[in-house]
ROROLO-753328 format. One line per 3 residues: number of its first residue (from 0); for each residue x, y, z of C-alpha. Coordinates in nm, 2 decimals, decimal comma, padded with zeros to 4 digits. Layout:
ROROLO-753328
NUM	X:Y:Z  ...
end
This chain:
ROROLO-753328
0	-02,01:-00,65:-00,89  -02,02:-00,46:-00,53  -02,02:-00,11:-00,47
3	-01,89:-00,11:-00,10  -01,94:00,15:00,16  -01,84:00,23:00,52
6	-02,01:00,49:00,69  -01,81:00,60:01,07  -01,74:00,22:01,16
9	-01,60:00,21:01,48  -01,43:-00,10:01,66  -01,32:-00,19:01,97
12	-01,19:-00,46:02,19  -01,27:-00,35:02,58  -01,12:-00,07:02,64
15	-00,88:-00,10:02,36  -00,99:00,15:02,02  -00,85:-00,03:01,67
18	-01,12:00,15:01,41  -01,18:00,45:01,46  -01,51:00,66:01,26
21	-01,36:00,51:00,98  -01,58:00,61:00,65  -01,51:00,53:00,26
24	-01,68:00,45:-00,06  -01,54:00,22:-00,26  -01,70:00,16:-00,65
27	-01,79:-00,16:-00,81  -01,49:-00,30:-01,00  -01,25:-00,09:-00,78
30	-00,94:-00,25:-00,66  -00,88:-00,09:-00,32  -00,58:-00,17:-00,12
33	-00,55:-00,08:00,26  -00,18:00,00:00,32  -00,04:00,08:00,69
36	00,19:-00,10:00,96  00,12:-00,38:01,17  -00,15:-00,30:01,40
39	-00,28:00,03:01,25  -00,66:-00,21:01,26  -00,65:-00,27:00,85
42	-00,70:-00,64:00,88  -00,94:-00,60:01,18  -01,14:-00,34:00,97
45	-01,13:-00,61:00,64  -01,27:-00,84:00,86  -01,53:-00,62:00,96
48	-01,65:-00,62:00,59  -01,62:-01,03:00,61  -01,85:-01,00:00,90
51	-01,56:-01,21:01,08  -01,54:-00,90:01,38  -01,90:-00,73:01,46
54	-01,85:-00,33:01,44  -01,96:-00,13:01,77  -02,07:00,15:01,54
57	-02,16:00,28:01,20  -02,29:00,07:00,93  -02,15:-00,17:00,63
60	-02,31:-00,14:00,27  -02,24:-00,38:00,01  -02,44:-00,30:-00,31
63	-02,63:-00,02:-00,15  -02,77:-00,29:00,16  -02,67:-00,29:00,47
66	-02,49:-00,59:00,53  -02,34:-00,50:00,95  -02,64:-00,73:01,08
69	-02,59:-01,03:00,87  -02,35:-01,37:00,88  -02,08:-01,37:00,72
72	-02,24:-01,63:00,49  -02,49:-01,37:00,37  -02,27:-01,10:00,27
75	-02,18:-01,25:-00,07  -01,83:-01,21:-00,02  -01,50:-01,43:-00,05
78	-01,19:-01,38:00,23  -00,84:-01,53:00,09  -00,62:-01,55:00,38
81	-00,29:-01,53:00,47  -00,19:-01,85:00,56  -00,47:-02,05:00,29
84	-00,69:-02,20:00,55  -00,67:-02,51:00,34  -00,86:-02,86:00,41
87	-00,56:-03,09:00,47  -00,73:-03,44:00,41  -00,94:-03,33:00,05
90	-00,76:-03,27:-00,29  -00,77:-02,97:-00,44  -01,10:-03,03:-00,67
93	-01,26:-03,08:-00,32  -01,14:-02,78:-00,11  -01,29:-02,60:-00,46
96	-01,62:-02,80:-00,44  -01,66:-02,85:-00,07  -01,82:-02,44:00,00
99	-02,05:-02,50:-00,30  -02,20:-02,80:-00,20  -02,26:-02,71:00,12
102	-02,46:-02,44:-00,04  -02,65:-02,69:-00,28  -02,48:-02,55:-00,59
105	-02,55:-02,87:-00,87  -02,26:-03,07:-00,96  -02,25:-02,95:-01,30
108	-02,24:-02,62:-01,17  -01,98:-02,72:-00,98  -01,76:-02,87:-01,21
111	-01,81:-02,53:-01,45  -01,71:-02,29:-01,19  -01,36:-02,48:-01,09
114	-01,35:-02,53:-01,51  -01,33:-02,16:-01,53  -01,09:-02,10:-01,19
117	-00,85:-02,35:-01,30  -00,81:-02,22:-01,63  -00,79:-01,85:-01,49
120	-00,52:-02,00:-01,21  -00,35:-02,26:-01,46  -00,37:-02,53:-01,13
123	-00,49:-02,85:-01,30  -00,22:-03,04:-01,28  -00,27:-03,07:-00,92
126	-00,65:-03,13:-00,89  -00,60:-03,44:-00,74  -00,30:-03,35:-00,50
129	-00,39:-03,25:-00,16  -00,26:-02,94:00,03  00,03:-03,12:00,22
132	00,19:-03,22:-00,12  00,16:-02,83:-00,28  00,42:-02,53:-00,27
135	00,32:-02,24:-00,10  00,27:-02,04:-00,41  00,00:-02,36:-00,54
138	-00,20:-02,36:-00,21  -00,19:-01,96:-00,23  -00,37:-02,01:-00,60
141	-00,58:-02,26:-00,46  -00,69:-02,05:-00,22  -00,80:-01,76:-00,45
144	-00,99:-02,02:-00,69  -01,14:-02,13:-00,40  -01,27:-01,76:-00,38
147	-01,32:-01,73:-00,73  -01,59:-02,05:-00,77  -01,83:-01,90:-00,51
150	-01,86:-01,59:-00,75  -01,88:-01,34:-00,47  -01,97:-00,98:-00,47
153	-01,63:-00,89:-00,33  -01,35:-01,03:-00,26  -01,13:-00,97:00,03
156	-00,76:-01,03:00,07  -00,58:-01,01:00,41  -00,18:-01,07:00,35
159	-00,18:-01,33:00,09  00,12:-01,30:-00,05  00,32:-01,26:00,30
162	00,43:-01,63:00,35  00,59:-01,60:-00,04  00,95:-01,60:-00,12
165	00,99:-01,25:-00,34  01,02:-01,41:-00,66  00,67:-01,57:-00,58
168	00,56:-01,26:-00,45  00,63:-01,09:-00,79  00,50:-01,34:-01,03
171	00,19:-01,32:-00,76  00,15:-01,01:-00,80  00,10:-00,98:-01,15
174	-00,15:-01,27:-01,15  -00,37:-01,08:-00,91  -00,38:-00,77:-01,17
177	-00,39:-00,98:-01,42  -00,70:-01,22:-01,23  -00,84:-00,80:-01,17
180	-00,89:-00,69:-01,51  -01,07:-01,02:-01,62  -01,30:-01,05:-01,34
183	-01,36:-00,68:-01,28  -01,50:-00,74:-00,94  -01,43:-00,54:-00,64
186	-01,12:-00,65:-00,49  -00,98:-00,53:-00,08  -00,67:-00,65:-00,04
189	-00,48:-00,56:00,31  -00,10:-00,55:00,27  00,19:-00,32:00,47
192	00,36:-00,40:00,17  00,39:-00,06:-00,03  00,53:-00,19:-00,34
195	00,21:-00,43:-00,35  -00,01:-00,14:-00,28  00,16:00,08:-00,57
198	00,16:-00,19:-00,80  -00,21:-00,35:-00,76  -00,44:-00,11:-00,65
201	-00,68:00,18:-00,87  -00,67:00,36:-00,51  -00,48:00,33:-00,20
204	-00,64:00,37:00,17  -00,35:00,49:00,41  -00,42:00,37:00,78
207	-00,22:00,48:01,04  -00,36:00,47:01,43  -00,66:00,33:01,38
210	-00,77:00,58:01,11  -00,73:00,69:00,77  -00,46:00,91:00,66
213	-00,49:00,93:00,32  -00,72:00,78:00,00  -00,56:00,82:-00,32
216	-00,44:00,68:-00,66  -00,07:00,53:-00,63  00,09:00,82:-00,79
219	-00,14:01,10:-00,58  -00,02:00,94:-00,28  00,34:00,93:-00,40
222	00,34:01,29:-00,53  00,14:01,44:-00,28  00,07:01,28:00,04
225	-00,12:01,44:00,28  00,11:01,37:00,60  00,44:01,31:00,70
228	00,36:00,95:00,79  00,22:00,92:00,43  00,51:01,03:00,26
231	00,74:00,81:00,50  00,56:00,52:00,41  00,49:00,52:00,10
234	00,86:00,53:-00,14  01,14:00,33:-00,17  01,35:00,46:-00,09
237	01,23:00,62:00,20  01,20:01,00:00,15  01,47:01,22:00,29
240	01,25:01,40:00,64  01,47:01,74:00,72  01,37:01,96:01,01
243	01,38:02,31:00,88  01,34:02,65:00,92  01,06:02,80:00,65
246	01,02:03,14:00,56  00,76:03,33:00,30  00,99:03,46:00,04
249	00,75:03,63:-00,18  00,45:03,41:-00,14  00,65:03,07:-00,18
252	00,84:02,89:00,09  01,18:02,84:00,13  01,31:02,65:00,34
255	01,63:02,63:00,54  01,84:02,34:00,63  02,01:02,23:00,88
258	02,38:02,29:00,76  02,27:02,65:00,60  02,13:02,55:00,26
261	01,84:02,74:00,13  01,61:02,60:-00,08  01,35:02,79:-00,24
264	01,02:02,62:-00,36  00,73:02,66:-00,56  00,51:02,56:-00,26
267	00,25:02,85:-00,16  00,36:02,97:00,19  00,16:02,94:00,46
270	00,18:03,06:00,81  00,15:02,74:00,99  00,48:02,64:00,82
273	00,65:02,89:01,04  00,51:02,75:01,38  00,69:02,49:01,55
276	00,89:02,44:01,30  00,85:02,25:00,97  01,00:01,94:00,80
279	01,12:01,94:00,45  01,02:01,61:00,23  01,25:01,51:-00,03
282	01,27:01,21:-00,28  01,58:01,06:-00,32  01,54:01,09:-00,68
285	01,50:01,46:-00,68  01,85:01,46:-00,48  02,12:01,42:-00,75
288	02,48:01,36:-00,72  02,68:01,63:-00,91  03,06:01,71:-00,88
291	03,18:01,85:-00,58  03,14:02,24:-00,61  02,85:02,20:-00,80
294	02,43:02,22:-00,70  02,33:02,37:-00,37  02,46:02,18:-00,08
297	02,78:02,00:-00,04  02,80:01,66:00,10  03,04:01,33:00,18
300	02,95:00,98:00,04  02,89:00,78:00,30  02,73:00,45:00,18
303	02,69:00,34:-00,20  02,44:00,11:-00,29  02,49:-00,01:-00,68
306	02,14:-00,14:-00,82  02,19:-00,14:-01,21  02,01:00,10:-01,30
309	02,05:00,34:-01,06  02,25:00,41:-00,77  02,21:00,50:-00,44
312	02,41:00,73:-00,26  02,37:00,81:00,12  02,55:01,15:00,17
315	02,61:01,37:00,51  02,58:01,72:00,43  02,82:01,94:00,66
318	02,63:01,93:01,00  02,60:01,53:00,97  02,28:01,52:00,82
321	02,22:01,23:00,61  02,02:01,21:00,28  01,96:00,94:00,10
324	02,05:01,06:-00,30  02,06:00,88:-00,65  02,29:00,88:-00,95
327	02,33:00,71:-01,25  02,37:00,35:-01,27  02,75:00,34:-01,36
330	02,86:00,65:-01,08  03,22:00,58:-00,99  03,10:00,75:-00,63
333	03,27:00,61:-00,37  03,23:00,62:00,01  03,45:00,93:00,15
336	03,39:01,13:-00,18  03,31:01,50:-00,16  03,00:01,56:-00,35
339	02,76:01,83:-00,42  02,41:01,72:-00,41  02,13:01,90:-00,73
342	01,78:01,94:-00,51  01,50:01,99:-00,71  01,31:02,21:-00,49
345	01,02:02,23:-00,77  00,95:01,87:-00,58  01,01:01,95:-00,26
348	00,74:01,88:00,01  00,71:02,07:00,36  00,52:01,91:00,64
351	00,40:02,16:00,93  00,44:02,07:01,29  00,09:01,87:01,29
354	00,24:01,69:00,98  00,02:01,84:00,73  00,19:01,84:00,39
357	00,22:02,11:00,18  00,31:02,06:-00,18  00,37:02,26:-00,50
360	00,06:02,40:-00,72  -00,22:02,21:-00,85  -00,21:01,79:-00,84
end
């Protein structure tokens, strides 16, 4: 197993800045995932790690070495890819052997390394099938045995599950923990997927503009994210963003919105709440539907989404803003109802001007 570390690893293409100082420690066993939109430099910053892209500064560790200088051959790692990276003429057994012999691994060795993948990946039915005459979900398990016989350090994952119908992607998903918890090796996976970031990794790395927003455990960066972009990208639905007008009231804030409601929270105030403004974060499940002169705001049911076991309810409040709320799976809401919405400002979130976030008490 592979400690990794990244120490102020900067990247550049001319002119152009995608990694920027970027440094993190990640511990042996760790299953890390970078989460952030397209182009934010996560998958140029993986690749950095796979020695695939050569860093203009800082240094790469892997098990306490410095591995920046070397091939990508020498790093001890294995890269799954988004789109397989397949051998189109060779079966299956042989796009698992092929790496190893070039490395002069026996044949016996060999054959007990693709033993083990193919039992951990169920794929021997297909051995002796080539790529051309697989699903996409069997050449995306191919593909990680193929990273699982060469017994690497790390293991790096850019995207894998992207070219996967959803089901896929769920039953993927789960194979991957699943794969995680009997390997114990350190795992990077590079998704803009959050619900593959929330449901896979031990800690999430936010990257937003070329640098890193936020590292955290799923649920720290759910319950307290340290920006507005954080908390805006990381939920589903997405959190409810208010401009509003804070005030100290008695050493908490309170925060008023836009159509007069105040909310008072348990968030310790702080001046820069009161420059330039502030935003108020939200969940939609901490904005209930209750009857319509009931809770603190009312509203007007807009859209209604029915999901089972919940539903989701986007309501205006009187000035046109629109929140996105939840009730109970069977509501009988319907769009043009007058509602009052329940906030829970004990979960509220304010976001100063620089988008700092500001939460309540201790994590």
């Amino acid at each position: 197993m592979a400690g990794v570390e990244l120490s102020g690893v900067s990247k550049r293409f001319g002119d152009v800045s995608v990694i920027d100082n970027v440094s993190l420690e990640i511990a042996q066993g760790e299953f890390v995932v970078f989460l952030g939109p397209s182009g934010c430099g996560k998958s140029t910053l993986l690749r950095l790690v796979a020695g695939l892209e050569q860093l203009d500064e800082g240094a790469i560790l892997i098990d306490g070495n410095r591995v920046d200088n070397l091939p990508p051959g020498k790093r001890d790692v294995a890269m799954v890819f988004q789109h397989y990276a397949l051998y189109p003429h060779m079966t299956v057994r042989d796009n698992l052997a092929f790496g190893l012999r070039n490395t002069g691994v026996s044949e016996d060795e060999i054959g007990g390394r693709i033993a083990t993948a193919v039992e951990k990946l169920e794929i021997g039915d297909f051995l002796q099938r080539r790529p051309g005459q697989l699903s996409g979900g069997q050449k995306q398990r191919v593909a990680i045995a193929r990273a699982i016989v060469k017994q690497p350090k790390l293991f790096l994952f850019d995207e894998p599950l992207s070219n996967l119908d959803a089901a896929l992607r769920a039953r993927t998903r789960i194979e991957l923990a699943q794969l995680h918890q009997q390997l114990r090796t350190t795992m990077i996976f590079v998704t803009h997927d959050q619900v593959e970031a929330m449901t896979l990794a031990d800690r999430i790395v936010v990257i937003n503009e070329r640098r890193i927003e936020q590292i955290g455990t799923p649920m720290e960066v759910y319950r307290r994210p340290a920006t507005s972009f954080v908390a805006s990208f990381v939920g589903t639905p997405k959190i409810n963003l208010v401009p509003v007008t804070a005030a100290n009231a008695g050493g908490l804030a309170a925060a008023r919105m836009p159509d007069g409601t105040l909310l008072e929270t348990t968030i310790p105030w702080d001046e820069a709440l009161a420059r330039d403004g502030a935003t108020l974060g939200l969940r939609p499940e901490n904005v209930r539907i209750t009857g319509a002169t009931q809770g603190q705001a009312p509203a007007t049911a807009r859209v209604v989404e029915r999901l089972g076991e919940r539903t989701i309810v986007y309501a205006a409040l009187a000035d046109g803003t629109l929140l996105t709320t939840e009730d109970r799976g069977d509501s009988t809401v319907q769009p043009g109802d007058e509602v009052g919405l329940a906030i829970d400002g004990n979960a509220a979130h304010l976001f100063a001007a620089d988008g700092t976030g500001h939460h309540a008490g201790a994590a």
